[in-house]
N, C-alpha and C positions, 0 to 999 in steps of 0.2 A: 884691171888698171890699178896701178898701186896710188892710194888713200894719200891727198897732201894731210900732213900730221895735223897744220892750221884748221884744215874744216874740221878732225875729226874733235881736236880739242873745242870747236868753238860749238857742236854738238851740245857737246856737256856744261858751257857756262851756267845756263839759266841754273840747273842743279847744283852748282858750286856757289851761287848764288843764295839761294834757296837755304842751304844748309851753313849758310856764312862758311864755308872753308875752303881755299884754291889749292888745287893740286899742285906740290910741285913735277910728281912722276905721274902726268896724266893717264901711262898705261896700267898704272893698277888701279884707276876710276873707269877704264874701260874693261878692266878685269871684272870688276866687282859688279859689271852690269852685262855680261857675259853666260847666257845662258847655256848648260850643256848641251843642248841641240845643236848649237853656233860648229863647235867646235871642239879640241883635242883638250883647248884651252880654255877654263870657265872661271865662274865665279863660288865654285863648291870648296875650294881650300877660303878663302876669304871668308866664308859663309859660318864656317867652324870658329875662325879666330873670332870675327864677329860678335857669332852668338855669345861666345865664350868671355869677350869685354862687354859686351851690354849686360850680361848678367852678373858682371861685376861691380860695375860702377849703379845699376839699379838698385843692389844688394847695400851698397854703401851710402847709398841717399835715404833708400826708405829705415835704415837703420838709425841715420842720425836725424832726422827728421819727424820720425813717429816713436818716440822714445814709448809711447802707452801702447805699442801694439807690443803682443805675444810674439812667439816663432810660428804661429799659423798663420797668421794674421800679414805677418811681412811677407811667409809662403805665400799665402793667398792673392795676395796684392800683387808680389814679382809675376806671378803664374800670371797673371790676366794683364800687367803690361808688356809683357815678351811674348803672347802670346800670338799664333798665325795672323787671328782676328785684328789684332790689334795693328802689328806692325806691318799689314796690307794694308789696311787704314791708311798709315805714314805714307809707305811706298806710294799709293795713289794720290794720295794729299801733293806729293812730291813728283810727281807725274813721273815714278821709275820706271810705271807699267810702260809709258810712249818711249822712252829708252832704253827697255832692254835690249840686245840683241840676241836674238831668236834665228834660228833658220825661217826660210820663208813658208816651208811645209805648216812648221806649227805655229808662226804666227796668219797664218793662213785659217787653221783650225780655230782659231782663236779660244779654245780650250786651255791654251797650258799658262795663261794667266789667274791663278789660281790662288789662293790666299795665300797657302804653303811656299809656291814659286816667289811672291809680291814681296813676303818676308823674311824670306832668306836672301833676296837681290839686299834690301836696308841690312842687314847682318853684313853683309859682303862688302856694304858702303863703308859701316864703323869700320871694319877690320883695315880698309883701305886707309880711311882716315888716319886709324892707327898706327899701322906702317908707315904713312908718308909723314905723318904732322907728329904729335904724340896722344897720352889717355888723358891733358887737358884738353884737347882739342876736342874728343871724341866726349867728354863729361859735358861740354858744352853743347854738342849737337842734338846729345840725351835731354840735357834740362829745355832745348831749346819746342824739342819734336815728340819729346815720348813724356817729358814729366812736365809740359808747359800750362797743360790748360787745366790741370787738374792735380790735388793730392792724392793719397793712396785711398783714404778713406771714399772720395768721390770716386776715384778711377773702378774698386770693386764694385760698387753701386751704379753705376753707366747704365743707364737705357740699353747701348747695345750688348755689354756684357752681360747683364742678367737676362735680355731675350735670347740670346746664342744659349747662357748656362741652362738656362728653360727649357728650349727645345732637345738642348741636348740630352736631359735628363726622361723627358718624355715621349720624344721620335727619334731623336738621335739625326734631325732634317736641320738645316744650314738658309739663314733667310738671305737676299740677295736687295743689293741698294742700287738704285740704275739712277740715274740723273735723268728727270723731267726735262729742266731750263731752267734759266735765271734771267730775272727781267729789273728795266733798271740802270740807271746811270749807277757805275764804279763804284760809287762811296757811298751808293743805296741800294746796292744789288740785291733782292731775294732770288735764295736758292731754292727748287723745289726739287725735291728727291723723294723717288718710291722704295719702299719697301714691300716685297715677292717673298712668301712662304706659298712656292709654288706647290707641294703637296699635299697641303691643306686649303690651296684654292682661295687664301687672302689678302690683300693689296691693302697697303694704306701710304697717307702723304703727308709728307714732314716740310714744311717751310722754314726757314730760319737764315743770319745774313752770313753765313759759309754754308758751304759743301757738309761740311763736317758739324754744322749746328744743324743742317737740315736734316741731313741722316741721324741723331739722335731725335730729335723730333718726330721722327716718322718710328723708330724704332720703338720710342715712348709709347707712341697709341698704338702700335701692334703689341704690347703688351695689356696696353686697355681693352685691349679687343679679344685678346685669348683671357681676360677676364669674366668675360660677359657672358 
């Protein structure tokens, strides 16, 4: 049964909402969420321009904005806000995972929501943005979602960055954030969120008033806890 255009654009508001920018060509916001399972036609060209202006325009902020950092220093920083970790973060934050489009096999398996998969959909978005709007458009979505809550200096030093750089460096094992619940009228909501290093068999729980304060919360004392 062919798709009225109406529903399928009205799918996508809350996201164009979300990132302040309306599409004028809705079909390359349906592109850019276009998983190659789907079809012939995906979000893997999108994905490339993507990466390739987010790493541009990050390159350019953390440049004029941290005039006392080195060239590692700015490496370092750009590495760990474009990284998987980071930009499935966004994607979920933005709920891209409930938007992709997936065949039904693997969203069935529910496996191929993957950090890898969550951040190359956000790549796929800027490059979209790019195409339809321009790279003011797309600086603005950066400062809005990737450079908002935080500077360079904080963003290398993240609770969740240095427990990922940790494990990686000593198991090469990947921790896992599930959502508890959130209890609470709107404008007092606490979140609770777990954090799972399921191969070392330890849980801990971060409270805070997002999603995203909770999950640093919980990542903070899984760090305390591989102190001990």
């Amino acid at each position: 049964m062919k798709r009225n255009p109406r529903q399928v654009s009205a799918r996508f508001d809350s996201l164009q909402r979300e990132i302040g920018y309306q599409f004028k060509q809705i079909s390359l916001l349906i592109e850019a969420l276009t998983h190659a399972s789907f079809g012939a036609s995906n979000n893997k060209r999108l994905e490339f321009l993507g990466d390739s202006v987010l790493r541009m325009v990050l390159s350019e902020r953390l440049y004029a904005d941290n005039t006392e950092f080195d060239q590692r220093q700015l490496t370092q920083t750009r590495a760990s806000l474009e990284s998987n970790l980071n930009l499935a973060e966004i994607s979920r934050r933005l709920n891209i995972d409930q938007l992709l489009l997936v065949s039904r096999g693997a969203k069935k398996d529910g496996a191929i929501y993957t950090d890898q998969v969550l951040a190359g959909a956000f790549e796929a978005v800027l490059g979209a943005v790019y195409l339809d709007g321009s790279i003011d458009d797309v600086r603005h979505l950066i400062d809005e979602h990737v450079l908002s809550e935080t500077d360079g200096t904080q963003q290398a030093s993240h609770p969740k960055t240095l427990l990922q750089e940790r494990l990686d460096r000593d198991q090469g094992i990947r921790p896992t954030y599930a959502l508890v619940g959130a209890d609470g009228p709107e404008n007092l909501r606490r979140w609770r969120v777990r954090c799972v290093i399921k191969d070392l068999n330890l849980e801990t729980i971060g409270i805070g008033s997002s999603r995203k304060k909770a999950e640093t919360q919980a990542a903070a004392s899984m760090l305390e806890l591989l102190q001990t």
